[in-house]
C-alpha positions as CSV (number, residue, x, y, z in Angstrom):
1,X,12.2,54.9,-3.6
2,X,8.5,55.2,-1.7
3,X,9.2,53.9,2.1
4,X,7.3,50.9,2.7
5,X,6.0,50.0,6.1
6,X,5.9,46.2,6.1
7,X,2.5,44.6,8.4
8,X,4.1,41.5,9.1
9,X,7.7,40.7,10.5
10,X,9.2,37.9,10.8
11,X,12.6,36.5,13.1
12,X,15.9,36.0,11.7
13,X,18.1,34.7,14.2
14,X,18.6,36.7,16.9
15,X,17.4,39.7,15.1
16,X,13.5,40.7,13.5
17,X,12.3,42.2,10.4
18,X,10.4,45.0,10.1
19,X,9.8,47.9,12.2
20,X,9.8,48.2,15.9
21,X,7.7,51.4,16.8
22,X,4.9,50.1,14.6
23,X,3.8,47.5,17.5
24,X,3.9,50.1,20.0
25,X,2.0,53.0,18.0
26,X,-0.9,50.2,17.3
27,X,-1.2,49.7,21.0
28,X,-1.2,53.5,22.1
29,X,-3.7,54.2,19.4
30,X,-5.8,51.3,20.3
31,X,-5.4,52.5,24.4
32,X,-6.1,56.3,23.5
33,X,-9.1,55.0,21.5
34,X,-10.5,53.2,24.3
35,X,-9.6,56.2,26.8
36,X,-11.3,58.7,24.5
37,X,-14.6,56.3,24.2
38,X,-15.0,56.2,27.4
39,X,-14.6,59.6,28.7
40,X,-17.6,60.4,25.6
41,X,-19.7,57.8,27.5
42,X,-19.3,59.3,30.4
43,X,-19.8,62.7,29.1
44,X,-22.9,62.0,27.8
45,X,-24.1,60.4,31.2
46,X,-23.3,63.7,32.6
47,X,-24.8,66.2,30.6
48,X,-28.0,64.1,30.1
49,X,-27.7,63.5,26.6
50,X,-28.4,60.2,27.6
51,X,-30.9,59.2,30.2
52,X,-30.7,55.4,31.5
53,X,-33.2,54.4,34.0
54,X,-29.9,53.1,36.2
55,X,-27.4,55.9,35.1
56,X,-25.2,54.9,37.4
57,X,-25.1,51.1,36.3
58,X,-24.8,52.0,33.1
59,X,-21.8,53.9,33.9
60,X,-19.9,50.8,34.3
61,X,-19.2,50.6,30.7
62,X,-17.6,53.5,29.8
63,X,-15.7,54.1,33.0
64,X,-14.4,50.2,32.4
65,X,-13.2,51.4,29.0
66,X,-11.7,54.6,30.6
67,X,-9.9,52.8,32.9
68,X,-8.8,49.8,30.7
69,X,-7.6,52.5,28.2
70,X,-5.8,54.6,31.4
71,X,-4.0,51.6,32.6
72,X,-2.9,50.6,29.4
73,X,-1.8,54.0,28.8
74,X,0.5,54.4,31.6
75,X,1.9,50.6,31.0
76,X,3.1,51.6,27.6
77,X,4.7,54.9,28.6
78,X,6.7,52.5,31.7
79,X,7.8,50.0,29.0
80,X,9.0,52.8,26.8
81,X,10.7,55.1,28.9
82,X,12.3,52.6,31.4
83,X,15.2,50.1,30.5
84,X,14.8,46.0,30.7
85,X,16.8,46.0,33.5
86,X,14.9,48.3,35.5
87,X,12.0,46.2,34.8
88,X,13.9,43.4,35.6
89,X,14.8,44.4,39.0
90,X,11.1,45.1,39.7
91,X,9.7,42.1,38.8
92,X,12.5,40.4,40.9
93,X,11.7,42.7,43.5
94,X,8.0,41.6,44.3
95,X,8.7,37.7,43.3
96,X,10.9,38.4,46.7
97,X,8.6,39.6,48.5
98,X,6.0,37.1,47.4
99,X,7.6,34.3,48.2
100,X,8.8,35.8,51.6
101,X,5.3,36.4,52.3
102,X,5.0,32.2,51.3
103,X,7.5,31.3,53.5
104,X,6.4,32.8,56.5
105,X,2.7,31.4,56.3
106,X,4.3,27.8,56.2
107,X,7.7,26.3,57.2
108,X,8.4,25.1,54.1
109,X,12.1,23.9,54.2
110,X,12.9,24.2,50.2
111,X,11.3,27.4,49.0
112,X,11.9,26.2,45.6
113,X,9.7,23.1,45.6
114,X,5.7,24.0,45.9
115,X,4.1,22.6,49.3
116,X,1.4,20.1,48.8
117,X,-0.9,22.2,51.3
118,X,-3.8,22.5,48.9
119,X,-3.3,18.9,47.8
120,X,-3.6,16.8,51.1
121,X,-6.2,19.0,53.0
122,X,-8.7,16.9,50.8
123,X,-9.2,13.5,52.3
124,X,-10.4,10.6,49.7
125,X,-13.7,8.1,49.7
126,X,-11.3,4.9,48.7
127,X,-7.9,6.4,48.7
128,X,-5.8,8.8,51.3
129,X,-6.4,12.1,49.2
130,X,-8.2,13.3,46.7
131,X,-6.9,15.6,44.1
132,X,-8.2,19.1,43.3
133,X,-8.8,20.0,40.1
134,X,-6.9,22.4,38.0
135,X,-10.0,24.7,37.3
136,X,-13.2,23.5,38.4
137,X,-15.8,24.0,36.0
138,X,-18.2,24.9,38.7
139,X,-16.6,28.5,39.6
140,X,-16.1,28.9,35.8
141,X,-19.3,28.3,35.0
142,X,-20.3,30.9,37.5
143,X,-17.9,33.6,36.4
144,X,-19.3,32.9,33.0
145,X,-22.5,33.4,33.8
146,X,-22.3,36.4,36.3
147,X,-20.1,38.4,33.1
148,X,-22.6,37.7,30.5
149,X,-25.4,38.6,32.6
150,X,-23.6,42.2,33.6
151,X,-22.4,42.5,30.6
152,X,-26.1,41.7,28.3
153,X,-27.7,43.9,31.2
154,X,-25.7,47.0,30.5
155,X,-25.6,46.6,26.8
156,X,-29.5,46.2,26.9
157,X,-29.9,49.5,28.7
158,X,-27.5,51.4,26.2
159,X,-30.3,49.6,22.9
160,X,-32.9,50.6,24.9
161,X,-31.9,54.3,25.0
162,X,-30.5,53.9,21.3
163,X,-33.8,52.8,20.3
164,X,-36.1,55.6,21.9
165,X,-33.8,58.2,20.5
166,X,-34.8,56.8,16.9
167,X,-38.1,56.2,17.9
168,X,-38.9,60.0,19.4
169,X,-37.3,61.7,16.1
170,X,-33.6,62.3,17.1
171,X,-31.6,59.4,16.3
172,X,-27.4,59.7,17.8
173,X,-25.8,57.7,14.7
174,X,-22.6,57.7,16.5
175,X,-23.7,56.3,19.5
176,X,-25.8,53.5,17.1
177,X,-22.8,52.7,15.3
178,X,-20.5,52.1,18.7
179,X,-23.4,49.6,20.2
180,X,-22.8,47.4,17.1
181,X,-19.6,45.9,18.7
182,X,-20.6,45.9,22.6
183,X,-24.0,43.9,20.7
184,X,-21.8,41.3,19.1
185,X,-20.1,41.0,22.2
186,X,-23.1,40.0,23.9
187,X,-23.8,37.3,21.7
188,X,-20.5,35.7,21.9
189,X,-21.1,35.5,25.7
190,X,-24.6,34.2,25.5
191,X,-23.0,31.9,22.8
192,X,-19.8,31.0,25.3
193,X,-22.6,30.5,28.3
194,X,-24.6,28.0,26.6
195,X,-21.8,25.9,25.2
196,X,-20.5,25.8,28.5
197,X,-23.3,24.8,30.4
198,X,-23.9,22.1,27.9
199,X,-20.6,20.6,28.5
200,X,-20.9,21.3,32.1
201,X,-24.3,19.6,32.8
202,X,-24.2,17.1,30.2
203,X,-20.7,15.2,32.0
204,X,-20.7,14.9,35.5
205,X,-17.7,15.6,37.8
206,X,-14.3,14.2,37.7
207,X,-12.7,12.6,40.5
208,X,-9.2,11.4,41.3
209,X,-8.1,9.9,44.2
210,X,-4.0,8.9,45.2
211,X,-2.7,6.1,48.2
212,X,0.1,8.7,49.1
213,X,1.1,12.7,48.8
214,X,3.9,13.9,47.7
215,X,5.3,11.9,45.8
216,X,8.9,10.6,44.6
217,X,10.6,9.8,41.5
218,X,10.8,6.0,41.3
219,X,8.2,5.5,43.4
220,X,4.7,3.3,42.6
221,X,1.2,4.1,43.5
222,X,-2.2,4.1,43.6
223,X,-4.6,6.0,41.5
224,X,-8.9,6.0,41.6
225,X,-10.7,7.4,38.5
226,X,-14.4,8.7,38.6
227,X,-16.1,9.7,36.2
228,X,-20.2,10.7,37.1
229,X,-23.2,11.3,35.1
230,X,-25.0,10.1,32.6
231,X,-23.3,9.5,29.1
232,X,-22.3,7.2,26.8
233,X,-18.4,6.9,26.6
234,X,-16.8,6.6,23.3
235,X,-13.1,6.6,25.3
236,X,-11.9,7.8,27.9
237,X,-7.7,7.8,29.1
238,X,-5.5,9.0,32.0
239,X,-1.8,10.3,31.6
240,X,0.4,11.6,34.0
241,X,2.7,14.8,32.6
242,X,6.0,16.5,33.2
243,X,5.8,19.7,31.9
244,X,8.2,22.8,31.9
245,X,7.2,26.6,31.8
246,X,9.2,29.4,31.3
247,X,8.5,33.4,31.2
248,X,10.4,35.6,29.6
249,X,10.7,39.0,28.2
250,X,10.6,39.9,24.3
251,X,10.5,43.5,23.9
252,X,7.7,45.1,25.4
253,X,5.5,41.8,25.5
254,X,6.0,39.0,28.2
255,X,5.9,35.7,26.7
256,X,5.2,31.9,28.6
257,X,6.3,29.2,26.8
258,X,5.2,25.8,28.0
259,X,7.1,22.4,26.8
260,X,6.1,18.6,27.5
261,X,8.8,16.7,28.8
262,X,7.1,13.5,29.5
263,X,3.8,12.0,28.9
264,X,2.7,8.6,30.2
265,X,-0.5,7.0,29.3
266,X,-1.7,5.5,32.6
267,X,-5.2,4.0,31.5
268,X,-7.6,3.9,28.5
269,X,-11.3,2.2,28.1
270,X,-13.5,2.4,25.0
271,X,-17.4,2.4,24.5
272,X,-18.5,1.8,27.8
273,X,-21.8,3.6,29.8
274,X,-22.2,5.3,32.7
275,X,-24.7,5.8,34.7
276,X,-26.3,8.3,37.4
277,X,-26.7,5.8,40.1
278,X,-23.8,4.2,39.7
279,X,-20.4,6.3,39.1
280,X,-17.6,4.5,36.7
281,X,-14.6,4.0,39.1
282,X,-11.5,2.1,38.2
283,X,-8.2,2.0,40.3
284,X,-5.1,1.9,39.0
285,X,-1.1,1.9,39.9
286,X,0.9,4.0,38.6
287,X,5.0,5.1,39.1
288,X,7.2,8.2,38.8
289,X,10.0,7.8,36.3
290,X,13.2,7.0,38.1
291,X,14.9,10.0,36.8
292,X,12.3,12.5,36.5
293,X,12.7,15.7,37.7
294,X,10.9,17.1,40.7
295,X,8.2,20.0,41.0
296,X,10.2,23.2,40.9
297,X,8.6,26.8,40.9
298,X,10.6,30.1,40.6
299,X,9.7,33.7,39.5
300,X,10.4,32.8,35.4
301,X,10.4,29.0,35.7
302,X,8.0,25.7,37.1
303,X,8.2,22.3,36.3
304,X,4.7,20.7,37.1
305,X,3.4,17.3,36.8
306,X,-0.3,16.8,35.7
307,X,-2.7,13.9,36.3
308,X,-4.6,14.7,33.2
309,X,-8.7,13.0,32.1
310,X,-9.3,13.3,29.2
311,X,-12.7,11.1,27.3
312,X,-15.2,11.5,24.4
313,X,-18.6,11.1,24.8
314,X,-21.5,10.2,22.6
315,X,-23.1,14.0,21.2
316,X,-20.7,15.6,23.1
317,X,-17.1,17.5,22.8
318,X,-13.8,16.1,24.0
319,X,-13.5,17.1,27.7
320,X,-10.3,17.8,29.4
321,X,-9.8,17.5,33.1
322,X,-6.4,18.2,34.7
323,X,-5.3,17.8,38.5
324,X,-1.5,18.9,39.9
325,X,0.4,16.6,41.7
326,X,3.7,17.3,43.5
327,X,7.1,14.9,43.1
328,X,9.4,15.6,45.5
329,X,13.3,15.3,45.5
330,X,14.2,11.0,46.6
331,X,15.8,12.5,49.7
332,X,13.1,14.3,51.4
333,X,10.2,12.5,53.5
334,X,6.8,13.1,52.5
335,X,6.2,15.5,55.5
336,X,6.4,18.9,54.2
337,X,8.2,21.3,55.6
338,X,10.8,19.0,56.9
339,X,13.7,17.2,55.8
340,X,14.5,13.5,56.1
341,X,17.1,13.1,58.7
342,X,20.2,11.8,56.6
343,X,19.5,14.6,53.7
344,X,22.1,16.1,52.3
345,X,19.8,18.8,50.3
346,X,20.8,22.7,50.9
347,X,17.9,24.4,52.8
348,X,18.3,27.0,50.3
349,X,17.6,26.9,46.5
C-alpha cells in the first residue's frame, strides 16, 4: 500500500491524527527559504549586480528576511532538540524575574492582582479618572503609516532597479518574479492605511470617565461616555466584561485561549447625531456583580474586566473601543499597595 501523507489533521481526544514532523518540516523550509532569499539579496547588493541609489536602505529588506529567517531558524532547532520541561522552566524563569522587576518599582502588596498605576494617573473633566484606552488608534495609526511608507519606499527602489534592467537590455527574471509578492504587499498596506484613516478621522475619540478606582465586586458607580465628531449614529452601547485568558503549550506552538465569563450591557441609544461642537456625553451607574471574580494576572493566566464602546454609524464600519478596569478583592481598600487594616488576605499569592 502507497504511504499517504495526510494535509490536514484533526484531534481525537487527547491524541491527533496525522503526522507530527510534517508541521515542523513546513516551518524549517519556509525559515531556510526566507534565510536563503535574503542572503541572495544581499549578495547582489555586494557584488553590484544591483545598484540602488540608497544601497544601504535598500538593504533593509533582505537583511530583515535574513534575520527573520535566522531567528526562526534557531527557534525551531530549540523547540526540537529541548524537552517541554526545559522550556517550561525557562519561561517560568523570566516571568520571575519580570515580576520581581514589577514589584520593586511599586509596593504593590498582592503581586497577583495588577496595580491601577496606569489607570488613576489620568484625572477626569466630570468624573475622578478617566480611563485609557486599550489601543489608541492614534499610535496605531502612526505605526501604520510609518510601516507602509518604509515598506512602499524600499519596494519602490527594488521596481525601479527591476525596471531599468528590462529597459537597458538585460532583464534578472528571478529577481522580477520575487518583487511580485513584496509588490502585493505594498498594496495591502496602502489598502490597510487608507481604511484606517477613514475609520480614524471619520469617528472622533472615545472617552470614558469613572467616580472611583479600583473597584470592588458589589460595589455601584459612576460611568461618563463621550463620543466626539461628526457622525450620524445608527447605535451606539456600553458593556462591562469579565474575561479569562489562558496560555498554554501544544507542541511546538504556544496557544492563548480567551473565554467571556460575563457580559453586562450597561447603556444603548439608537439614531441619534453628533456633532463637532458639541460632544455626546451621557453618565451612567453601573455595579460589579457581587460574586464576580477580581482582576488576576500570572505568567499563563489573567482575568480582566473591560469597559467596552462599541456603535455603528451612518457610511461607516462598526467601531470597537475597549478600556481595562481593575476590581479588586472586597477586603482591600482602594489604595494600592496597601491593605485594609482588618484583612485577612495572604500578602503572597
Amino acid at each position: 500500500m502507497p504511504l499517504r501523507i495526510p494535509l490536514f489533521m484533526k484531534k481525537r481526544g487527547q491524541r491527533r491524527t496525522g503526522v507530527r514532523w510534517l508541521g515542523p518540516l513546513g516551518e524549517a523550509v519556509l525559515f531556510a527559504a526566507l534565510l536563503l532569499l535574503g542572503t541572495y539579496g544581499i549578495a547582489m547588493l555586494m557584488v553590484g549586480a544591483i545598484a540602488p541609489p540608497l544601497p544601504w536602505l535598500v538593504g533593509i529588506i533582505p537583511a530583515s528576511l535574513l534575520l527573520y529567517g535566522g531567528l526562526g531558524l534557531v527557534e525551531l532547532m530549540w523547540h526540537s532538540n529541548t524537552s517541554t520541561e526545559l522550556r517550561s522552566a525557562v519561561a517560568r524563569k523570566a516571568a520571575d524575574l519580570e515580576q520581581r522587576i514589577a514589584s520593586d518599582k511599586s509596593l504593590h502588596a498582592l503581586p497577583a492582582i495588577p496595580p491601577i498605576s496606569r489607570v488613576v494617573d489620568s484625572p477626569g473633566v466630570r468624573l475622578a479618572y478617566r480611563l485609557p484606552i486599550d489601543t489608541s488608534p492614534k499610535w496605531m495609526l502612526l505605526g501604520m503609516t510609518l510601516i507602509c511608507i518604509c515598506w512602499n519606499l524600499l519596494v519602490g527602489m527594488f521596481v525601479y532597479q527591476v525596471i531599468d534592467l528590462h529597459v537597458s537590455g538585460d532583464p534578472n527574471w528571478l529577481l522580477t518574479w520575487l518583487m511580485v509578492p513584496f509588490v502585493l504587499a505594498g498594496f495591502w498596506t496602502l489598502l490597510v492605511l487608507g481604511r484606517a484613516i477613514w475609520i480614524t478621522t471619520g469617528i472622533g475619540a472615545t472617552r470614558l470617565e469613572v467616580s472611583h478606582h479600583p473597584l470592588h465586586a458589589g460595589e455601584t458607580f459612576r460611568l461618563l461616555v463621550s463620543q466626539a465628531g461628526r457622525i450620524n449614529m445608527r447605535w451606539m452601547k456600553v458593556v462591562i466584561v469579565c474575561q479569562e485568558q489562558a496560555t498554554y503549550a501544544q507542541g511546538t506552538d504556544t496557544r492563548t485561549e480567551i473565554s467571556r465569563v460575563h457580559r453586562e450591557l450597561l447603556y444603548r441609544r439608537r439614531k441619534f447625531d453628533i456633532k463637532p461642537s458639541e460632544p455626546f456625553a451621557v453618565e451612567t451607574e453601573a455595579m460589579i456583580p457581587t460574586a464576580a471574580m477580581h482582576s488576576f494576572v500570572s505568567p499563563h493566566n489573567s482575568v480582566d474586566w473591560l469597559l467596552i464602546v462599541t456603535g455603528k454609524a451612518a457610511r461607516w464600519a462598526i467601531f470597537e473601543r475597549k478600556f481595562p478596569i481593575y476590581v479588586y478583592p472586597t477586603n482591600t481598600v482602594s489604595e494600592p499597595g496597601k491593605l485594609a487594616s482588618n484583612s485577612t488576605m495572604p500578602t503572597n499569592v
